[in-house]
N, C-alpha and C positions, 0 to 999 in steps of 0.2 A: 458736524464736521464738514469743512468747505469739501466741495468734488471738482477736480481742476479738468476742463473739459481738452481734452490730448488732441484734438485738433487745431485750436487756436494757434496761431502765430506767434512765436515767442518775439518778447520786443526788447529791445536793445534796456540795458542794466542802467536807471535814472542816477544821475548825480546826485539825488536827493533823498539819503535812507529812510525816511520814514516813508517814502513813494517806494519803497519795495518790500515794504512788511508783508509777511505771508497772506495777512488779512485786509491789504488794503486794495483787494481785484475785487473782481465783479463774483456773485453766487450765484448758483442758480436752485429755482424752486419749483423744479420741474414735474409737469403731470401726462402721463402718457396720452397723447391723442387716438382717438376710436373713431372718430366724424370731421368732415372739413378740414382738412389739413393738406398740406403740401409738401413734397419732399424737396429740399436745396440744396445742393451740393455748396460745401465749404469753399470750395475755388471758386464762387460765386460771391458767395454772405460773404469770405474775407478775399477777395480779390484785391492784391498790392496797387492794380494801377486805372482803376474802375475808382473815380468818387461816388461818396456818398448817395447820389442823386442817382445812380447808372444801377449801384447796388440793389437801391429801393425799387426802381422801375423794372429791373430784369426780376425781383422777385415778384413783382405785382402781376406782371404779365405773365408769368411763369402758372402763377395760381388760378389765370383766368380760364374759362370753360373754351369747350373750342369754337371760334366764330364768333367771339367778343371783336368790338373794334379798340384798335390799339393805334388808330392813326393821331399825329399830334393833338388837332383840332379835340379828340372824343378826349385824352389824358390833362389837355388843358382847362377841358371840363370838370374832370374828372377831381384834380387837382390842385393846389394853390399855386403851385409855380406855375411859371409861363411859357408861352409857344415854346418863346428861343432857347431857355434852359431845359424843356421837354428834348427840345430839336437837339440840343448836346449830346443829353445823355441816350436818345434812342443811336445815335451816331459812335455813343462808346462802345453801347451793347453790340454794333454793326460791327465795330472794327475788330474786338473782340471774342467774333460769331457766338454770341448768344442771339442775333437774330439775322436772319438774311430774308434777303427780299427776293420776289419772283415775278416778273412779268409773265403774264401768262392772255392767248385773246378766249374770251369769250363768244359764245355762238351768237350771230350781230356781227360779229368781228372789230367791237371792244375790247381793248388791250387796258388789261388791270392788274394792280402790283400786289399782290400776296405777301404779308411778312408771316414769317418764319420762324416761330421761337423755338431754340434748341437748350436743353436743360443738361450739356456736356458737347459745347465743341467740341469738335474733329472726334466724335464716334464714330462719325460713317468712314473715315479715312482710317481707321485702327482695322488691322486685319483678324477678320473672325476668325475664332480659333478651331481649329480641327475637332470635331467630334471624336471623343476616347474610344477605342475603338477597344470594344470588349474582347479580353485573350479567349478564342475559343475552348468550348467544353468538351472534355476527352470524353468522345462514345466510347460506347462498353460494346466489343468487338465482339461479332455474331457467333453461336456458338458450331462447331464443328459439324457437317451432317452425321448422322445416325442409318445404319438397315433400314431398310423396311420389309415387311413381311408379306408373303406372297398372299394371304388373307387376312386384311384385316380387320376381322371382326371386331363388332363392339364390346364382345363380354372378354376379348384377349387383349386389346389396349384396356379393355377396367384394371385387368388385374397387372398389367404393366403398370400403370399408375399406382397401383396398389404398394406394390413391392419397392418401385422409389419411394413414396412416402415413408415406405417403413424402415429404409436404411440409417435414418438417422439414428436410428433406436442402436444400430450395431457400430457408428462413428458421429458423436454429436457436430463433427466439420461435415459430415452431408447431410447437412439441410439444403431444402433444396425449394426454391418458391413452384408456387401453381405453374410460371410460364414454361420453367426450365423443365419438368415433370412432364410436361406436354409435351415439349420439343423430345426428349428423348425416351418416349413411351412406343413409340412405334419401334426405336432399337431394340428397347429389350424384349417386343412382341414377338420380333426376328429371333430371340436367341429362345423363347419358350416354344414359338413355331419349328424350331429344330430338335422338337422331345428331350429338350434341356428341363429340369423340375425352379421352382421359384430358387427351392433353396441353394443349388448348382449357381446358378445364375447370382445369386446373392454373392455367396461367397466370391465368385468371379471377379464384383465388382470392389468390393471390400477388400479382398484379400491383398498384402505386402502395401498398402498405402503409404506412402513419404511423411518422414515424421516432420516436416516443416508445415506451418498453417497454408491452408489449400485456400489458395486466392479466390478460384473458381473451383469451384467442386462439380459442378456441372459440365464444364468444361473437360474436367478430367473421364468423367464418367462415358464422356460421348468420344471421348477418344478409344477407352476400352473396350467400349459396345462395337466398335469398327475395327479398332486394330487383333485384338480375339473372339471378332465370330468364330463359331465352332463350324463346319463343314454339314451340309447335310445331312439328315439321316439317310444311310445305304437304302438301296431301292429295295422295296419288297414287293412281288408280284400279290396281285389282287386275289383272294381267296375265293378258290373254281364255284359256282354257282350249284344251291343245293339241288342232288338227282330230280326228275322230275318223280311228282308220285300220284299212283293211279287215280281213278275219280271213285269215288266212294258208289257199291251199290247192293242192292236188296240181293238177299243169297234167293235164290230160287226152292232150297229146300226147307229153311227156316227162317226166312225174310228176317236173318241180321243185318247190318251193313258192314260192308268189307269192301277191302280197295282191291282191282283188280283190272285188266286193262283190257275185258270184256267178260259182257255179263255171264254168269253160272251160280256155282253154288262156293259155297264158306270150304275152308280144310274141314270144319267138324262133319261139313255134310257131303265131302268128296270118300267116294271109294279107297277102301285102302292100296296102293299098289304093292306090289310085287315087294318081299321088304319089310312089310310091318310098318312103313312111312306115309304119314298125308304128304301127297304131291302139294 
């Protein structure tokens, strides 16, 4: 089955039907190139006002390496046609900027004419286009501070950390990742530091939850650890230091040991007084 190549030129409809049979155009029997090849733009290969001869030479030059010579003299070599037909169609390719020339001097201070082959005039006069500028990405907004506790030991943030882990077990919406367990382990060390038990604490945090899905559960968690800390525990004075007690010594009458707050003898070996009583 022919394949009509969609860039071609459509050409004016012949006087002559059997010159417009579907079958009577050109096919092609194309094999994909992987080496040696050249890319051409169509406004090149089928340029309206560029002949033949301008077409050929703007793809020849197009294909050459860089720092080939393309001056007439090397293409008349090159080629069967001559200077003045070279000299044409380099002059179509000019006019049509597929090439431009550059005087430029040389160190000597040799001035030499550089050409120029462009493979899509007026590229450089097309204005670049703005880089898309990617719509910024919504941060995830820090979470609320938390208490902190006036000691915070390390076996009292464990079991802080402990007790958020384990609320999900009493609301599957509080899970809760490692970072946010961190951030808000020192809160809840605050509310055990005030002789609150895990389990007070637990239900504190659980209890009357909003029946709508919890966007952020951590969020909410560190709101509650702030807005119902409990008050300290009431002051309790420090429990008075035990009596001091005598130094231990050898009784005098039966060398037991007894505390006494100078040396003598035991009750068993003290005189009775008055009374019937050991002093």
């Amino acid at each position: 089955m022919d394949t009509e190549n969609p860039s071609a030129r459509h050409h004016r409809t012949s006087r002559n039907p059997g010159k417009n049979h579907p079958h009577a155009g050109v096919s092609h029997d194309n094999a994909r190139h992987t080496t040696r090849f050249t890319v051409i733009g169509n406004h090149l290969a089928q340029h309206e006002e560029l002949s033949l001869l301008a077409i050929g030479l703007g793809v020849h030059i197009q294909s050459l390496p860089k720092g080939a010579r393309v001056d007439i003299k090397s293409l008349a070599a090159r080629f069967p046609e001559g200077t003045t037909r070279i000299a044409g169609a380099l002059r179509e390719l000019e006019t049509h900027g597929y090439l431009r020339r550059e005087r430029e001097r040389i160190p000597g201070g040799r001035i030499i004419t550089r050409t120029i082959s462009c493979n899509r005039p007026g590229h450089r006069d097309e204005p670049t286009p703005a880089p898309r500028k990617r719509p910024p990405e919504p941060r995830k907004a820090a979470l609320p501070a938390v208490p902190r506790p006036s000691y915070p030991a390390p076996a009292l943030l464990h079991q802080a950390v402990d007790l958020l882990a384990g609320l999900r077990g009493h609301d599957p919406r509080l899970l809760l990742s490692a970072t946010d367990a961190e951030h808000l382990a020192p809160g809840v060390a605050a509310w055990l530091e005030r002789d609150l038990t895990p389990t007070a604490v637990r239900e504190a945090l659980t209890r009357d939850l909003p029946q709508d899905p919890l966007r952020r559960p951590a969020a909410l968690l560190a709101h509650r650890l702030t807005a119902q800390l409990p008050p300290p525990p009431p002051f309790r004075p420090p429990a008075p230091p035990p009596a001091d007690r005598h130094p231990l010594r050898n009784c005098d009458g039966c060398d037991r040991a007894f505390r006494a707050p100078e040396p003598g003898r035991c009750r068993a070996c003290r005189p009775f007084p008055p009374g019937g009583r050991l002093a």
